[in-house]
N, C-alpha and C positions, 0 to 999 in steps of 0.2 A: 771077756774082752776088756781090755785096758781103754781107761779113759786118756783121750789124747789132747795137752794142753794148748792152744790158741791165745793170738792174739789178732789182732787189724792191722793193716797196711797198708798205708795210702799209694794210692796208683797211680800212675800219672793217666791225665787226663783222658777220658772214653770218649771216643769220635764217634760219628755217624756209621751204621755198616753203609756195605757199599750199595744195599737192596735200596734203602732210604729208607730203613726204619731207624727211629730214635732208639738211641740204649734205655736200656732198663736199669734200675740198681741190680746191684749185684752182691753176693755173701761176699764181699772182700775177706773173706781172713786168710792167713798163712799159718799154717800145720807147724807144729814144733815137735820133735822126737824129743821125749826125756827118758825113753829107755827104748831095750831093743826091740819092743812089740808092738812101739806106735810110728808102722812103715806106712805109707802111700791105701795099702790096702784096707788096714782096719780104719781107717779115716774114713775111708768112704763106703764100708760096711758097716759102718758108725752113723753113717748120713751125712757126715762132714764132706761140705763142696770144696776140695785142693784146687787151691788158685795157687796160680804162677805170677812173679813178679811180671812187671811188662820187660822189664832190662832183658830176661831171658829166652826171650820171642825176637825170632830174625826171621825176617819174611821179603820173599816178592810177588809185583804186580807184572803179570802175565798179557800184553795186548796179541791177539788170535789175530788180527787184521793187519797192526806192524809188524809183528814177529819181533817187538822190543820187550827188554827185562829191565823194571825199576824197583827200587829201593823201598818196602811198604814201611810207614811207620809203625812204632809200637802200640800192641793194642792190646787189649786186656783177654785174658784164658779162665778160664777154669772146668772143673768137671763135677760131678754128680751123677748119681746112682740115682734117679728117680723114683724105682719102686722097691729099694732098699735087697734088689737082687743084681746076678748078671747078664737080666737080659736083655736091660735098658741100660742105656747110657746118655747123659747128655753133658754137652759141650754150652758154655754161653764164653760166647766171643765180641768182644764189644757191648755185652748187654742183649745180645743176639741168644736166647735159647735156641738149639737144636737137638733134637733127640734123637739117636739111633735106636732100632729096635732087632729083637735076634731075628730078623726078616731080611736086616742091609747085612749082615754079617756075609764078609767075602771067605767062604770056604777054598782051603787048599785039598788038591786032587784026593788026600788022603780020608777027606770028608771027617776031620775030627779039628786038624788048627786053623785058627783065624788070624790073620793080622791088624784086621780091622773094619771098617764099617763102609761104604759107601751108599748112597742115596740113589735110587733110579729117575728121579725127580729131576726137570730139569730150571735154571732159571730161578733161583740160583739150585745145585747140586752140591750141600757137605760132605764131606770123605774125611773119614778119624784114621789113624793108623798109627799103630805102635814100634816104637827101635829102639827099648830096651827091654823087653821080656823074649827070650829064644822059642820061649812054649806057645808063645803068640798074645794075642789080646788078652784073654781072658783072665791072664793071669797079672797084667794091670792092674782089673779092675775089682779081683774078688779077691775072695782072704786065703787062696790058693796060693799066693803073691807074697811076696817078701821083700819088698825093697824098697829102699829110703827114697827113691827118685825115678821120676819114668818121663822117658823120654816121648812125645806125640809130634806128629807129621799133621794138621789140621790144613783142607782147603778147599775151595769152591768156585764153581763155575759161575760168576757173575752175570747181570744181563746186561750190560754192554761191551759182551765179548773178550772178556778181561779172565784173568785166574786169578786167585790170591794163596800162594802156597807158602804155609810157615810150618818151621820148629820152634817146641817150646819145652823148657824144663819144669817139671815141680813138684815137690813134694814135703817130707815131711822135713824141716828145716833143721839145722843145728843152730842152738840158740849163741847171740853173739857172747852172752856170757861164758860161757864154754870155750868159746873156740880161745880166747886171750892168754889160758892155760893151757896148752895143747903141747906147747914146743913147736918142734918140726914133724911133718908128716912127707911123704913122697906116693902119687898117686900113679895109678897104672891103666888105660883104658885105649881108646879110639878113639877118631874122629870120622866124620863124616859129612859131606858138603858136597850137595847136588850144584851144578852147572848148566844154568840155561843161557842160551848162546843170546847175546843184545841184537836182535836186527832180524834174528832168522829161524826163530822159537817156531816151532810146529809140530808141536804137542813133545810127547813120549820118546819119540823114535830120536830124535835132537837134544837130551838132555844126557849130559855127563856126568860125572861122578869121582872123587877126589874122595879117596879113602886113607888113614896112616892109623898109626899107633900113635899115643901119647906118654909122656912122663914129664907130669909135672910136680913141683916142689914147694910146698905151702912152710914158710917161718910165723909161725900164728905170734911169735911173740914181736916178732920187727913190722907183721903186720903187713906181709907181700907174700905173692906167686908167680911161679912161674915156669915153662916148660917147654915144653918141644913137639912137633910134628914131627914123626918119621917113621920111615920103611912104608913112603909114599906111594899109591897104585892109582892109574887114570886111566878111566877107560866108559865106554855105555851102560848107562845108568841100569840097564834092564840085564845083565850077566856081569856074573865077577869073573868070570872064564877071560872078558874080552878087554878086563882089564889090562896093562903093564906097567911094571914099577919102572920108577921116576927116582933120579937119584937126589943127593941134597936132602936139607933139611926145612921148614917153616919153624921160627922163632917164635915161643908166645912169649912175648918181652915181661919183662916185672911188672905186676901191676899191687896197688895197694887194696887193700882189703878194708874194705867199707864198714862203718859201725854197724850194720845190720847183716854183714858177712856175706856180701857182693863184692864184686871184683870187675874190671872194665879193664883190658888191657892190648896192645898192637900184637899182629900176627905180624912178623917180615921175614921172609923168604932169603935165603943164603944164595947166596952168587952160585954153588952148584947146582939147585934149583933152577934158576933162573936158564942156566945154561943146559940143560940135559935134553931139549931139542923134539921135548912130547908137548910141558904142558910150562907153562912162566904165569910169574903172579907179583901184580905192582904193592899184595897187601893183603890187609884187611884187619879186623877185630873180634873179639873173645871177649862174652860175657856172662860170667857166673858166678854160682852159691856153692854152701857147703850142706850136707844132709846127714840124715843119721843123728844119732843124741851124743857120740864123740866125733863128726864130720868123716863117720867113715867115707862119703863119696862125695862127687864133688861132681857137678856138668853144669851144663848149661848151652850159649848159642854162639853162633859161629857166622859173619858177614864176609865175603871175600870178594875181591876182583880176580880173573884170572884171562889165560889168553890161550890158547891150543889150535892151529893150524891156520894164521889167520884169521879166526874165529874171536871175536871178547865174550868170554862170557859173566854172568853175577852169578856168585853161589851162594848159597845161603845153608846152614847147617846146623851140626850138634856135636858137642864130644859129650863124655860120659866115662868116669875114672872113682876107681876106690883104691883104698890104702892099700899099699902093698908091704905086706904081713911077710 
């Protein structure tokens, strides 16, 4: 197994969870790939805990009694292998340990994939779940796994009636030295961005779903990205059957590429968008890194306003994009 090099990373600031316990410290480091063997996985078959920056967590707060969706602020991620196998897993959020064990593991009917963990606990309830491995969880988290970046769905039932449901990216980083010689790259992927309606949330059955393609275009030497939403599809969150494509395009506008190889930039919606009579959107933002030890991929989070049938809704999301070779 290769040794995987590290450094520290200041976070922005850790707030209270929402249970009211105080944060804990936390292993702040961030994961650096310098070669193709030190992905996501052997990090944490290493024992190494993969923190996510906070930039790349988009999340909202859930009121069960409003039925409103608010904007959560950024809070701090990371993961760990606890007993140095696959059958534990834990999540510290805010300084919040939670541990999944193969007991929360939510089987699919074929009684072999998993996509993720939920807690039968109520008060508060964590739920882990993964969107970028097709083989399901598993392969996140063990050295089955191959990939520079993984995408988590992390959230919990509160005890004032509240949810908190976030995406977050992270993994093993492309160091910013690296990327200044790169040239140009063009990246190929999805996106994806749940839609909880503002006012009239009730639970499951009421959240939507905004799915496209991406291609975005990284100039490592001028120091910007930038790309596009398209071959848009909206429909209930719970089937892609019930989805239908939406014409238009979302714009992710140029953004500059940050000394540590973050990127912060406007999502804006084309007039054909806007007009095509399913789903309109006044907006939103894209925030991400590069991964890989030459930035073969690149994701990260996604915040958006949107509007469907009279309806407003807040989405909150992820894309997830590698070179295209």
């Amino acid at each position: 197994m290769k040794n995987l090099a590290f450094t520290t990373f200041a976070l922005t600031a850790i707030t209270a969870c929402s249970n009211g316990t105080s944060p804990a410290s936390i292993d702040d480091t961030i994961i650096f790939a310098d070669d193709l063997g030190d992905t996501v996985q052997t990090a944490l078959v290493a024992g190494e805990t993969v923190t996510a920056k906070s930039a790349l967590m988009n999340a909202v707060v859930l009121d069960r009694e409003s039925g409103s969706a608010s904007a959560a602020s950024a809070r701090s991620f990371a993961l760990k292998l606890p007993s140095g196998d696959d059958e534990d897993v834990t999540i510290i959020l805010d300084g919040q340990e939670v541990t999944f064990t193969a007991s929360d593991r939510q089987i699919e009917d074929d009684d072999v994939i998993f996509y993720g963990w939920s807690q039968d606990s109520d008060n508060p309830r964590y739920s882990l779940w993964t969107w970028s491995h097709g083989g399901g969880a598993i392969e996140g988290i063990s050295v089955a796994g191959d990939s520079f970046v993984s995408i988590w769905e992390v959230f919990y039932d509160a005890e004032d009636d509240s949810e908190y449901k976030a995406y977050v990216a992270g993994g093993a980083e492309t160091r910013d030295s690296v990327l200044t010689g790169l040239g140009n790259a063009t990246y190929e992927g999805y996106a994806n961005v749940k839609a909880y309606p503002d006012g009239s949330y009730d639970g499951f059955d009421t959240v939507d779903r905004l799915k496209s393609d991406i291609v975005m275009n990284a100039d490592f030497g001028a120091g910007t990205i930038s790309g596009a939403m398209t071959e848009l599809r909206w429909g209930w969150t719970g089937d892609a059957d019930d989805r239908v494509p939406v014409d238009g395009q979302i714009t992710m506008e140029t953004a500059d590429i940050g000394s540590d190889g973050s990127y912060s930039g406007a999502l804006v919606p084309n007039a054909a968008f806007n007009a095509n009579g399913v789903v309109s959107s006044s907006g939103g933002t894209y925030t991400g890194d590069f991964f890989g030890p030459s930035a073969e991929a690149t994701a990260g989070a996604i915040g958006m306003s949107l509007s469907s049938g009279g309806t407003d809704y807040l989405g909150t999301g992820h894309f997830n994009a590698t070179v295209d070779d």
